[in-house]
N, C-alpha and C positions, 0 to 999 in steps of 0.2 A: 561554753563554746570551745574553750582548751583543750577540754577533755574527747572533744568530738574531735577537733583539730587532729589530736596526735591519736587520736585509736586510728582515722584515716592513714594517717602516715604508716603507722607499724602495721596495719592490716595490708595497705600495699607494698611493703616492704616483705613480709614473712610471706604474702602470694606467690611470688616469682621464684623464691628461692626457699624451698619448702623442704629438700634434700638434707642438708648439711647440719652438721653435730645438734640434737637433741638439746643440751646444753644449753644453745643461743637462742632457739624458742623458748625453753624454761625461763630464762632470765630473761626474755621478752616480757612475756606473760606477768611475771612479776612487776618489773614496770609499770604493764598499764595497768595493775591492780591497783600500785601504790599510789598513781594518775589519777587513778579515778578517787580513790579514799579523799586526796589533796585538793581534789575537783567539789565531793559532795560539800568537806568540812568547807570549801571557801565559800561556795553557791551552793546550795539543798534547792533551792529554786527552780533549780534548768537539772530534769530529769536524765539520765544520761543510757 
């Protein structure tokens, strides 16, 4: 449910402001990569 939590957050966050340096989407994306990896190792249960 974390995982769902914050992909919501940065999916509305990156929506609105979709413009601006390439950069801070890469290192978004990273993020919730690294979110989700921290997400399956805690819970494999709850499919994300």
């Amino acid at each position: 449910m974390v995982a769902q939590g914050t992909f919501r957050l940065s999916g509305s966050q990156t929506a609105p402001v979709p413009e601006p340096a390439p950069l801070i989407s890469v290192a978004i994306a990273l993020t919730i990569l690294r979110l989700r990896k921290r997400a399956t190792r805690l819970a494999r249960c709850t499919p994300i």
